[in-house]
TORKOL-4160 file (C-alpha; in steps of 0.2 Angstrom, whole numbers, padded with zeros to 4 digits, m for minus):
110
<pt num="1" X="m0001" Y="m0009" Z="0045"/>
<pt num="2" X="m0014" Y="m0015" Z="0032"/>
<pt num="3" X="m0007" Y="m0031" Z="0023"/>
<pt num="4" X="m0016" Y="m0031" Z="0005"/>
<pt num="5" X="m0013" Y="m0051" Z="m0003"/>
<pt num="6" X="m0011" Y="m0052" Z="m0022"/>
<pt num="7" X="m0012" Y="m0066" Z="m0032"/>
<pt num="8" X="m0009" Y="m0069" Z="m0051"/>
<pt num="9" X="m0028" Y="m0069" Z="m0054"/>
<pt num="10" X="m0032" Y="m0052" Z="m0044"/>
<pt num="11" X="m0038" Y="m0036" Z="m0053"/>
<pt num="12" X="m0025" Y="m0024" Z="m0054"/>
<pt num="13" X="m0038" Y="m0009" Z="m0055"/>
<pt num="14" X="m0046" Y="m0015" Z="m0041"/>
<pt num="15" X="m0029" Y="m0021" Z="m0030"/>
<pt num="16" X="m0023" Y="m0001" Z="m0036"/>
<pt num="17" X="m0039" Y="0005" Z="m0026"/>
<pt num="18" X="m0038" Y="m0002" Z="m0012"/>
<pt num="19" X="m0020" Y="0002" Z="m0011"/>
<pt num="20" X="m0025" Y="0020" Z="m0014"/>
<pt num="21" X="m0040" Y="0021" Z="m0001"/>
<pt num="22" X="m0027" Y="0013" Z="0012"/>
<pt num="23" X="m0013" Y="0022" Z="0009"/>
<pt num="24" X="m0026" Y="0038" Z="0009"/>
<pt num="25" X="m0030" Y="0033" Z="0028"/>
<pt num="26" X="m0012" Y="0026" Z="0035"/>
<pt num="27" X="0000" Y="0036" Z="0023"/>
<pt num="28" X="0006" Y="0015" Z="0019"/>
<pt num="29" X="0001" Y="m0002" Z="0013"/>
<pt num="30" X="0012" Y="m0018" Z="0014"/>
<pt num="31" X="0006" Y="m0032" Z="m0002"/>
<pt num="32" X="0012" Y="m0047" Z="0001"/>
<pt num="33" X="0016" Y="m0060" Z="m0014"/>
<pt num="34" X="0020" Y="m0076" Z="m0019"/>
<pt num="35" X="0025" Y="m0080" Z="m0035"/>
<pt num="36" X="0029" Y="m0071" Z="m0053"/>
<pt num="37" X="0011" Y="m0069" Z="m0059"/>
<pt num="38" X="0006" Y="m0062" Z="m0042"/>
<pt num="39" X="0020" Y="m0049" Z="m0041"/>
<pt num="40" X="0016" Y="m0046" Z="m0060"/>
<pt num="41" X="m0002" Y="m0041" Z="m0054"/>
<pt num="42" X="0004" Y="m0031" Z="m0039"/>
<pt num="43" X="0018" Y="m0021" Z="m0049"/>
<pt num="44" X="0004" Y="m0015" Z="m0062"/>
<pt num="45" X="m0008" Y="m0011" Z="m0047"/>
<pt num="46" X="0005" Y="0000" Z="m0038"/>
<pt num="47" X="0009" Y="0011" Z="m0055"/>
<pt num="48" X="m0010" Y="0010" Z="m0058"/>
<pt num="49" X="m0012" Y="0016" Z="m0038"/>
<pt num="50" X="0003" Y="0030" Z="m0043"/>
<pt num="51" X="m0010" Y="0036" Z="m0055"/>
<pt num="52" X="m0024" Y="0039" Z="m0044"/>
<pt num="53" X="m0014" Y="0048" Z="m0031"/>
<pt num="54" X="m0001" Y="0059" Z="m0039"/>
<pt num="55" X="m0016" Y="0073" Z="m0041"/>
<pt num="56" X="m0015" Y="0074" Z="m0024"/>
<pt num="57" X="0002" Y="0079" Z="m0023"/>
<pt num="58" X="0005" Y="0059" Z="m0017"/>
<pt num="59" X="0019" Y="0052" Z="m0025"/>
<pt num="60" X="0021" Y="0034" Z="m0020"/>
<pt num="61" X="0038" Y="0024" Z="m0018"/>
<pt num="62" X="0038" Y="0005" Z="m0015"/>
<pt num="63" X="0052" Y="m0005" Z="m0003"/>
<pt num="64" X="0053" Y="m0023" Z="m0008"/>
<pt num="65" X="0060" Y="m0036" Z="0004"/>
<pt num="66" X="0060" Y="m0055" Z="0005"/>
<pt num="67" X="0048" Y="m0063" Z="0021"/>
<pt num="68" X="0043" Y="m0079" Z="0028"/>
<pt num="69" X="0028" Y="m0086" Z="0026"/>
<pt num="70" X="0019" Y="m0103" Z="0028"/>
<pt num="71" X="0005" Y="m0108" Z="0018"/>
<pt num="72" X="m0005" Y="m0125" Z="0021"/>
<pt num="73" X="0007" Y="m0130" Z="0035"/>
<pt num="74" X="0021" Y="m0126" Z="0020"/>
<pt num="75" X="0033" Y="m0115" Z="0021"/>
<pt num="76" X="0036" Y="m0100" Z="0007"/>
<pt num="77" X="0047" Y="m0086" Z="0003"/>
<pt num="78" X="0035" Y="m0072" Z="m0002"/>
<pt num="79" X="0040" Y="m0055" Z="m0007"/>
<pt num="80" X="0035" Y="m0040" Z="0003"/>
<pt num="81" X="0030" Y="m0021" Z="m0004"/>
<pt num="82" X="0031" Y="m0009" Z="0009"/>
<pt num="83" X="0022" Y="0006" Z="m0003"/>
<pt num="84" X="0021" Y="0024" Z="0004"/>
<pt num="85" X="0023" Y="0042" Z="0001"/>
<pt num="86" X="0040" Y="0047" Z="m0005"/>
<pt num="87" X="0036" Y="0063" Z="0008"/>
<pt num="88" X="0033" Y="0052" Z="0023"/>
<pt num="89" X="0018" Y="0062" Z="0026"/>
<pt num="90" X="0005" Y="0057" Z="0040"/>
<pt num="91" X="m0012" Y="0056" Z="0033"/>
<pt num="92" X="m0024" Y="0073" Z="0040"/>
<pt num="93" X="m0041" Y="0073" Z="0044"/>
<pt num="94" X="m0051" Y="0087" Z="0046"/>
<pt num="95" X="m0058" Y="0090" Z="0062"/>
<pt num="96" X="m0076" Y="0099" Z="0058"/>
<pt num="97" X="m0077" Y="0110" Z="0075"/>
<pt num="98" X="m0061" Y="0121" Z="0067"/>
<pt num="99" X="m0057" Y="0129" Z="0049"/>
<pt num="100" X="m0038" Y="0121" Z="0052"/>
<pt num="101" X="m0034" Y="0102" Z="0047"/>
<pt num="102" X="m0027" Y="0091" Z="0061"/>
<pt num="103" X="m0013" Y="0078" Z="0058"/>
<pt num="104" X="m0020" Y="0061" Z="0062"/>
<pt num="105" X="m0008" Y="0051" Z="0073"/>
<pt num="106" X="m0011" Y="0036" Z="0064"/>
<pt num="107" X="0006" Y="0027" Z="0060"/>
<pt num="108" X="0024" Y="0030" Z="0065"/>
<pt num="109" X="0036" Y="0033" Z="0050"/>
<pt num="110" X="0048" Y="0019" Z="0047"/>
């Protein structure tokens, strides 16, 4: 699964589209923060990101969840977002040689 990183100084316009352009591929994203300004930044990108999605009859739901990490041979707690569609809906593509779309097997559902 795509991991997208969020800091206090990302764009929450542009962290909301590459959520969207993601979650359009995979049907899911996982953001991965540390710290209050980062998940600040990451919480506004996700409602920004419900925004560009819900005209597609996406409607997004986030999972959050503590992890792990280790930063500059430190360890850290960071907070994980799992972000997908309330639907569980694998992505479709559409395959050009028919008039039907085919569902892309690109992700199991959690």
């Amino acid at each position: 699964m795509e991991v997208l990183k969020v800091s206090s100084k990302s764009n929450p316009n542009s962290c909301a589209g590459a959520m969207a352009g993601v979650i359009r591929q995979t049907g899911a994203v996982e953001v991965q923060v540390v710290g209050a300004g980062a998940l600040n930044q990451a919480i506004k990108a996700i409602a920004i990101a419900r925004g560009y999605l819900a005209p597609s009859g996406v409607d997004l739901i986030c999972v959050p969840a503590f992890k792990d990490i280790e930063i500059d041979g430190e360890g850290r707690t960071a907070i994980r977002l799992l972000i997908e569609d309330r639907e569980r809906r694998l992505p479709t593509t559409l395959d050009m040689r028919d008039s039907l779309p085919v569902a892309a097997l690109t992700r199991t559902p959690a």
